[in-house]
C-alpha positions as CSV (number, residue, x, y, z in Angstrom):
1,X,0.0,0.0,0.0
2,X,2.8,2.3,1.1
3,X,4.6,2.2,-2.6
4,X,1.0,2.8,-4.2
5,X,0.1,5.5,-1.6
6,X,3.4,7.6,-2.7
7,X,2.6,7.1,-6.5
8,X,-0.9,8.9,-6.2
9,X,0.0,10.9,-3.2
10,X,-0.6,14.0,-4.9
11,X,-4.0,13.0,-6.1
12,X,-5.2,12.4,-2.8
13,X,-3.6,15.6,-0.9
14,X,-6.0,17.9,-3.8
15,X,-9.0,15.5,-3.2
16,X,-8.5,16.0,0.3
17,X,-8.6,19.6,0.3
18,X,-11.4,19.3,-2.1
19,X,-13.5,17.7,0.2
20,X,-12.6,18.1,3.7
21,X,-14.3,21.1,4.5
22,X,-17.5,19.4,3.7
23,X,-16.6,15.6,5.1
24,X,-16.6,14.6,8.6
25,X,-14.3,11.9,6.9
26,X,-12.8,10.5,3.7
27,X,-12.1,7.2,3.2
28,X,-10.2,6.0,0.0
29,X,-10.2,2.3,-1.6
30,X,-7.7,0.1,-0.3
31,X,-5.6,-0.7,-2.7
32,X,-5.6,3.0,-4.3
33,X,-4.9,1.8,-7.7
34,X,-7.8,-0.9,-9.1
35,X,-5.0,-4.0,-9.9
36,X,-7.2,-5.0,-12.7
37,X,-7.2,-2.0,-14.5
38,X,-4.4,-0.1,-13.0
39,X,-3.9,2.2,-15.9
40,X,-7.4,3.8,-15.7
41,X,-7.6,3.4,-12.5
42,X,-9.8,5.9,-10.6
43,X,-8.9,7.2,-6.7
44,X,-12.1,5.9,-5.1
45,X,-13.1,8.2,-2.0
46,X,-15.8,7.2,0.5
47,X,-17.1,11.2,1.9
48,X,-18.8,11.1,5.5
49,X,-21.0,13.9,5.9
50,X,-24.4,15.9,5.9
51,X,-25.4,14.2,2.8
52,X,-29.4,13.4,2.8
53,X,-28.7,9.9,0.5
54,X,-25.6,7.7,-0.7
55,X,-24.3,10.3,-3.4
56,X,-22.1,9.5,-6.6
57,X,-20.0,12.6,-7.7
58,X,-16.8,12.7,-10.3
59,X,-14.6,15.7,-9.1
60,X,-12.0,16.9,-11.9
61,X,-9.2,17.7,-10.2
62,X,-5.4,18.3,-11.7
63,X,-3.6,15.2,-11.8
64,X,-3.2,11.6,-13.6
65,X,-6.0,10.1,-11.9
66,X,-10.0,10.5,-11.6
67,X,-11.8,10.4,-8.3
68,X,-14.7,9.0,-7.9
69,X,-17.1,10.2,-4.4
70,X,-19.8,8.2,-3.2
71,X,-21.2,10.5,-0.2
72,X,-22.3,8.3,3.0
73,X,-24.7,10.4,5.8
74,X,-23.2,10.8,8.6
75,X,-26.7,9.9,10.6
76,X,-25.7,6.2,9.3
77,X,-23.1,6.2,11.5
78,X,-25.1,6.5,14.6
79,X,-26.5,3.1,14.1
80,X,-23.9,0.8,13.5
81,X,-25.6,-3.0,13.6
82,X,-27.7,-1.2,11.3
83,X,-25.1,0.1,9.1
84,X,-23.3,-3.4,9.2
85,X,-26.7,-5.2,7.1
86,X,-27.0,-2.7,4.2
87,X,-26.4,-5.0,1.3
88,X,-23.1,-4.1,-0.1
89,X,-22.5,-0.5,1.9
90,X,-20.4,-2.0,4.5
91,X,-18.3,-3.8,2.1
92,X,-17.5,-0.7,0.2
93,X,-16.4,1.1,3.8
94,X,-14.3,-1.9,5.2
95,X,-12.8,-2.0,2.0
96,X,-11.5,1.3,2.6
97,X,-8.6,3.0,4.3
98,X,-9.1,5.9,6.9
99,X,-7.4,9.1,5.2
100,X,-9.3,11.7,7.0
101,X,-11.1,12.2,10.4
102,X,-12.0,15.9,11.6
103,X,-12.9,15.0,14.9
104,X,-11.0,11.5,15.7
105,X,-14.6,10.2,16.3
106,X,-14.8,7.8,12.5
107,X,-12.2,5.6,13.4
108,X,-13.5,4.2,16.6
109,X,-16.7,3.6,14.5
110,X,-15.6,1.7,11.7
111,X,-13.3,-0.4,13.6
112,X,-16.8,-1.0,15.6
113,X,-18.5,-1.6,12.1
114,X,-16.0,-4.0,11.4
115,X,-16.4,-6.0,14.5
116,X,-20.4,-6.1,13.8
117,X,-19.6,-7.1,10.1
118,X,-17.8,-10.4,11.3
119,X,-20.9,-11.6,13.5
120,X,-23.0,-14.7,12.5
121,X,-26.6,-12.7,13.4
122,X,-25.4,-9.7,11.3
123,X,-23.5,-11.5,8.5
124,X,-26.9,-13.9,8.1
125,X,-29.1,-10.5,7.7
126,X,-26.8,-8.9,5.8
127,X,-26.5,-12.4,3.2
128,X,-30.1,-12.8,3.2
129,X,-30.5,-9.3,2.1
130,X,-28.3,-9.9,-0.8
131,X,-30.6,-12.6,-1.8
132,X,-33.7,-10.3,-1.5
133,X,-32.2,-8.2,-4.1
134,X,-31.8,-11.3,-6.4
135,X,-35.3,-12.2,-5.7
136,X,-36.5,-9.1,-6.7
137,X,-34.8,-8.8,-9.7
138,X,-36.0,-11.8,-10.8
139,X,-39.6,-11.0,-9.8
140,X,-38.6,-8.2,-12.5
141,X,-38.2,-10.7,-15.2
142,X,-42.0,-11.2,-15.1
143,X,-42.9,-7.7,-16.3
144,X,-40.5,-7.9,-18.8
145,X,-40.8,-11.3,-21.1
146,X,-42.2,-8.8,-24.3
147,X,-38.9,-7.0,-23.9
148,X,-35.9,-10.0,-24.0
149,X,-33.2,-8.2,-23.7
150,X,-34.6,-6.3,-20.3
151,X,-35.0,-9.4,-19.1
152,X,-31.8,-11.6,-19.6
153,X,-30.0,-7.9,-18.0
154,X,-32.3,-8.8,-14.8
155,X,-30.0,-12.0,-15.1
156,X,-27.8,-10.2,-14.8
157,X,-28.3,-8.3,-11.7
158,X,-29.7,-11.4,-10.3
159,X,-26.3,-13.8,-10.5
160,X,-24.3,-10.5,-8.8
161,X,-26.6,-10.0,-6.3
162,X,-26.4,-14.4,-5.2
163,X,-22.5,-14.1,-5.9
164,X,-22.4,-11.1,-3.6
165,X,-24.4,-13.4,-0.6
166,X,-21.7,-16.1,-1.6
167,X,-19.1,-14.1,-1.4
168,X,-20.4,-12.2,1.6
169,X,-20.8,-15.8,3.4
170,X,-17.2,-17.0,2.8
171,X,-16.2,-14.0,4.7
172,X,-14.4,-11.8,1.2
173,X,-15.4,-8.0,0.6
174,X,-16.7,-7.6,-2.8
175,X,-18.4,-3.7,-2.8
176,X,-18.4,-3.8,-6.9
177,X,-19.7,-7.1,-7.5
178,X,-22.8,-5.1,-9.0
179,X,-21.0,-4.1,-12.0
180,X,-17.4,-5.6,-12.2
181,X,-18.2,-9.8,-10.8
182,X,-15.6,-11.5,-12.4
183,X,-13.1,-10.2,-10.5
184,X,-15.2,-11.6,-7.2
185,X,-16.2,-14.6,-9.2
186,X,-12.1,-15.4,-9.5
187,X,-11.7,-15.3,-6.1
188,X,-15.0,-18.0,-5.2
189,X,-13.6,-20.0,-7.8
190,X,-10.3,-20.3,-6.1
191,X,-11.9,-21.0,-2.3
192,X,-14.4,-23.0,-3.5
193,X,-12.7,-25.2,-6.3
194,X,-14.6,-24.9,-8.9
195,X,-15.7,-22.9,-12.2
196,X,-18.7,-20.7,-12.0
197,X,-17.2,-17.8,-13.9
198,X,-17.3,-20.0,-17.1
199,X,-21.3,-21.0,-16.4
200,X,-22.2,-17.3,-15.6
201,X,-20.5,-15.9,-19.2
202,X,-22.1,-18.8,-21.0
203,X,-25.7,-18.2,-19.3
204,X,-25.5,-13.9,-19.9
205,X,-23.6,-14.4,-23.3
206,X,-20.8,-12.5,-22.2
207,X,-19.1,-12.4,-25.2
208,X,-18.9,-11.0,-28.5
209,X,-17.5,-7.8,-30.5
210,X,-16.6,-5.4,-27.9
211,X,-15.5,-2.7,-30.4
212,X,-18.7,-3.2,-32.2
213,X,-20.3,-2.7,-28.3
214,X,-18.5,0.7,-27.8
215,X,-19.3,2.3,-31.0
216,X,-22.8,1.2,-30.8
217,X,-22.7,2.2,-26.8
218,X,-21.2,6.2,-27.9
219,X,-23.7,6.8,-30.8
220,X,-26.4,5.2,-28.0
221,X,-25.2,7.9,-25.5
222,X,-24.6,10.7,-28.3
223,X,-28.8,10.4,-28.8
224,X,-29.8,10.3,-25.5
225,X,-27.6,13.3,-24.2
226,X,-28.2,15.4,-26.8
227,X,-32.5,14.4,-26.5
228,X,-32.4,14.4,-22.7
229,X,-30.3,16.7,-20.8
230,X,-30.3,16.9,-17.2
231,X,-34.1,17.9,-16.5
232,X,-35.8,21.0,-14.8
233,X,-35.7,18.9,-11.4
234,X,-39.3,19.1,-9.9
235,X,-39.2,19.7,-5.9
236,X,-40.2,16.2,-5.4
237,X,-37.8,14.6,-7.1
238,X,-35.6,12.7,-4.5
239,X,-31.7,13.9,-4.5
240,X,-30.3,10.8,-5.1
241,X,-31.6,10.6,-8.6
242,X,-30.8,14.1,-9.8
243,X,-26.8,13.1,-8.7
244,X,-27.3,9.7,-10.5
245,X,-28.4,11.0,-13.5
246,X,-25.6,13.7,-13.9
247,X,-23.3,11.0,-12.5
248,X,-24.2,8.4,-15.6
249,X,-25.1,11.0,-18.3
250,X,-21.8,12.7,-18.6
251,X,-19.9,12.3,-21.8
252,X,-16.5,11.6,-19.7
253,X,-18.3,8.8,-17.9
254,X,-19.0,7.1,-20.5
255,X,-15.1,7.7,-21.7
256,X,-13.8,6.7,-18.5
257,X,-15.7,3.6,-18.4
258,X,-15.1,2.3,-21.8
259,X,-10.8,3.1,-21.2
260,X,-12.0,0.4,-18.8
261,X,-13.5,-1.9,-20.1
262,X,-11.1,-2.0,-23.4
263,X,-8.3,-2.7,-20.4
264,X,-10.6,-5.2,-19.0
265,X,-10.3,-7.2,-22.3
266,X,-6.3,-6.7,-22.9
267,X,-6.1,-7.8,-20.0
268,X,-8.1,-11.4,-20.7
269,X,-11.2,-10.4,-19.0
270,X,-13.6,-10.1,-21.9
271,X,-16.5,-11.4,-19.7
272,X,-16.2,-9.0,-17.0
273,X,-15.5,-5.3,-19.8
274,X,-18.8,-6.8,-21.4
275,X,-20.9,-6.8,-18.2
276,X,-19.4,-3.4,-17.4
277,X,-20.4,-1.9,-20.4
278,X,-23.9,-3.3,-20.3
279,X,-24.1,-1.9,-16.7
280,X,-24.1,1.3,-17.6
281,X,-25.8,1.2,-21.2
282,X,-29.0,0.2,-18.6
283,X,-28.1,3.1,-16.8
284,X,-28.7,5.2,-20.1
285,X,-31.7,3.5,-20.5
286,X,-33.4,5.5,-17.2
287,X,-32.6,9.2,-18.9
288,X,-35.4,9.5,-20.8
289,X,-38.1,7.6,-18.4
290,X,-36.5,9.7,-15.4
291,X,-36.7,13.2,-17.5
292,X,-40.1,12.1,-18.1
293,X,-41.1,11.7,-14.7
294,X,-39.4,15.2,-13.7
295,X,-41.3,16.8,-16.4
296,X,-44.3,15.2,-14.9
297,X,-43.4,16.6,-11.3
298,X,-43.0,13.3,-9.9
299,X,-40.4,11.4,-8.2
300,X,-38.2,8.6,-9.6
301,X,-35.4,6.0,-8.2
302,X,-32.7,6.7,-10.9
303,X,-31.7,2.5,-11.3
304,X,-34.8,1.0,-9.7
305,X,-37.7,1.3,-12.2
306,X,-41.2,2.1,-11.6
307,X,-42.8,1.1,-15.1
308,X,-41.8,-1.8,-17.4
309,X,-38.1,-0.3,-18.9
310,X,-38.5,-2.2,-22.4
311,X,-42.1,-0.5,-23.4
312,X,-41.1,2.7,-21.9
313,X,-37.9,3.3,-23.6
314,X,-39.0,1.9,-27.0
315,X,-42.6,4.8,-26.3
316,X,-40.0,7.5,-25.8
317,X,-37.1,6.8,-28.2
318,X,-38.3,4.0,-30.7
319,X,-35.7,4.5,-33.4
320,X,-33.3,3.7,-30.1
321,X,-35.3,0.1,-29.1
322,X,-33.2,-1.8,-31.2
323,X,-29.8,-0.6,-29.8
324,X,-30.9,-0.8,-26.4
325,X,-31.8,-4.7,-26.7
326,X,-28.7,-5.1,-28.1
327,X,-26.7,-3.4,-26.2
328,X,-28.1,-4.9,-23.1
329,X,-27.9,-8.4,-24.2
330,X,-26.5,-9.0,-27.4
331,X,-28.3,-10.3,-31.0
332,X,-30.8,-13.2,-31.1
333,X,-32.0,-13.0,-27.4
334,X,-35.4,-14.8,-27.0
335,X,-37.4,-16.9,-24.4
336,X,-35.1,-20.2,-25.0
337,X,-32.0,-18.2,-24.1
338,X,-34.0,-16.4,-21.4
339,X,-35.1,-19.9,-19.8
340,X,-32.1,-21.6,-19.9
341,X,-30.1,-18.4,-18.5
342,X,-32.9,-18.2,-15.7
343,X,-31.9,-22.1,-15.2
344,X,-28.5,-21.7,-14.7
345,X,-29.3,-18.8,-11.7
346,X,-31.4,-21.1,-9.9
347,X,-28.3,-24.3,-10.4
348,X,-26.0,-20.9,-8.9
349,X,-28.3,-20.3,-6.4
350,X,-28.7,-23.8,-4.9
351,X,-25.2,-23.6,-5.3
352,X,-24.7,-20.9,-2.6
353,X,-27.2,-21.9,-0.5
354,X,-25.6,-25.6,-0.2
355,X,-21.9,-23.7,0.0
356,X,-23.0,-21.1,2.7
357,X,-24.4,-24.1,4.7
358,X,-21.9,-26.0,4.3
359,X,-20.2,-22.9,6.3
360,X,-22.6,-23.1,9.3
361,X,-24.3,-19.8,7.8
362,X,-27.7,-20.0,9.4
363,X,-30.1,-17.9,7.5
364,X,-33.8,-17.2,7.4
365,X,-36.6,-19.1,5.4
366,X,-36.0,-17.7,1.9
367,X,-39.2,-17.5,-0.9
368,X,-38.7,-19.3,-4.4
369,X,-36.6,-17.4,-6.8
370,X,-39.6,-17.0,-9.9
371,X,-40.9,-14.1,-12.4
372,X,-43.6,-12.4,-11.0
373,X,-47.1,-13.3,-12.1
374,X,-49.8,-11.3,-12.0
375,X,-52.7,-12.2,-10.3
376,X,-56.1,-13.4,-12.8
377,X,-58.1,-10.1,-13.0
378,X,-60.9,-8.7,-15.0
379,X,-58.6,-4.9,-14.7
380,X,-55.8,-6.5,-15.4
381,X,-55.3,-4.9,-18.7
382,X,-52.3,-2.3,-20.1
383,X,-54.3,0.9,-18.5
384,X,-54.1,-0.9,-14.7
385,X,-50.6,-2.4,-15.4
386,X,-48.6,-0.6,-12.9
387,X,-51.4,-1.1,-10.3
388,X,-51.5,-4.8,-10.7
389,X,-47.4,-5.4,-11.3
390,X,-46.7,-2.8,-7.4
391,X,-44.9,-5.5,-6.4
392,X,-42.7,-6.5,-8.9
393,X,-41.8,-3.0,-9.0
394,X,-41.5,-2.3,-5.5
């Protein structure tokens, strides 16, 4: 750490005096520089403050390196067992080194944090929590069969959020399992002696022209940023999506991301730059239905949808519905692939289940894993959809 500190020393020092007049505490990724992508590497800063919601913010600073702020409320730190069960929050913190502390009063509390993160009780709720989110996501899948491609990226989300409970249970840190698995997926591999990276990319069809991906992903970006720039926010528009959608839309993000995941592949990882990529080409997606919803005076979670994504997007930007489904999914996506992809999550899933038992990880009674169904109903037509799908959405 010490050789890598000195390298981006510099870096830090300007994001430090950046932020330290509004952070209680800053907090910076442990190591600095991502190993798997150490020439793009962003600084990764953790900010402890008055924020209202977890914030995402790209500071431009002088130097070699990005940095990259996700804001944490202070108030989160006053309830530490708490803190210690938020999906993949603590994970990002204990994966981080102490660089600032105004008052000497952080450190105490993440070295507590890190004591509650090691418990059985807490690491159980924590794990089952994880699998909620795989649940849900593949409750998703229900509202989505007319649009493929939405669906298989559910599939996505739903083998990161089981590998995050797996890794979780055998006791690793993984706080960007979301969007970068493989590297995660390397590690369970090792531990556990076996090859569920190779499964995974086979199941998502994680291959394929990445080149032909990128220019497709600018001219995807180039539309929607030139159609949908950040929006007149109304008052009730939660915080935490007008910072998202700044955070995603940017032109340099989309640079940034895509230096990544071309270093990804060079690197051998062509698996892990294609999920990146289609990570955030689903965060393009929510422009348009979130400007909507601003213009409309309502309120919006920026990732989380509230209608079905597929029929939305393709009402509001039809010449874009083609390069959406292929950019979130690749060509020739269809029910077989979507069955046998939704197959291979619930062999993964019993999987984990069987390896975190095997561990003496006691969790709670978990539902099915299955696409949400609507109920039979006389008003279940397109006009009640979102009435009769509040579940699958919430």
């Amino acid at each position: 750490m010490s050789t890598e500190f000195g390298q981006i020393s510099a870096c830090v020092a300007a994001a430090k005096d950046r932020l330290s007049h509004r952070a209680d505490a800053l907090l910076l990724r442990d190591p600095p520089i991502d190993r798997d992508v150490p020439e793009n590497s962003d600084l990764d800063f953790l900010a402890i403050g008055a924020a209202e919601d977890f914030l995402p913010e790209r500071l431009t600073l002088p130097g070699e390196r990005r940095i990259d702020v996700m804001w944490v409320p202070q108030r989160d730190l006053q309830d530490l067992p708490a803190l210690a069960v938020r999906g993949l929050i603590p994970h990002r913190i204990l994966s981080s080194r102490l660089v600032h502390d105004r008052d000497g009063t952080c450190a105490p509390a993440l070295a507590e944090l890190g004591r509650l993160f090691e418990t059985p009780e807490l690491r159980a709720r924590r794990v089952a929590g994880l699998l909620e989110m795989g649940f849900a996501t593949v409750r998703e899948i229900g509202v989505s069969w007319d649009s493929p491609a939405v669906a298989l990226f559910w599939l996505h989300m739903a083998h990161s959020a089981c590998l995050a409970a797996l890794a979780d249970g055998l006791g690793m840190l993984c706080p960007n399992v979301y969007t970068r698995p493989t590297e995660t997926l390397r590690r369970v591999d090792v531990v556990l002696g076996r090859d569920e990276r190779a499964g995974i990319g086979r199941a998502l069809r994680l291959e394929g022209d990445l080149e032909g991906m990128i220019a497709r992903l600018r001219r995807f970006h180039g539309q929607l940023h030139a159609r949908f720039p950040e929006p007149d926010w109304p008052e009730a528009m939660r915080q935490m999506t007008r910072w998202e959608y700044r955070y995603f839309a940017a032109p340099d993000e989309l640079d940034w991301r895509i230096a990544i995941a071309r270093e990804l592949a060079a690197g051998g990882d062509l698996m892990g730059a294609m999920f990146y990529l289609r990570f955030h080409a689903y965060a393009l997606t929510r422009l348009p239905l979130v400007a909507a919803r601003a213009e409309a005076g309502g309120d919006e979670n920026f990732l989380r949808p509230s209608e079905r994504v597929g029929p939305e997007f393709a009402r509001l930007c039809p010449d874009l519905a083609e390069d959406m489904a292929l950019l979130l999914a690749g060509p020739d996506v269809g029910r077989p692939e979507l069955d046998a992809a939704l197959d291979h999550l619930q062999g993964f899933r019993a999987r984990t289940l069987g390896a975190l038992a095997a561990r003496g990880l006691r969790l709670p009674e978990l539902p099915p894993w299955a696409p949400f169904v609507a109920p039979p109903s006389p008003h279940n037509t397109p006009k009640n959809y979102k009435e009769e799908t509040h579940n699958a959405h919430s």
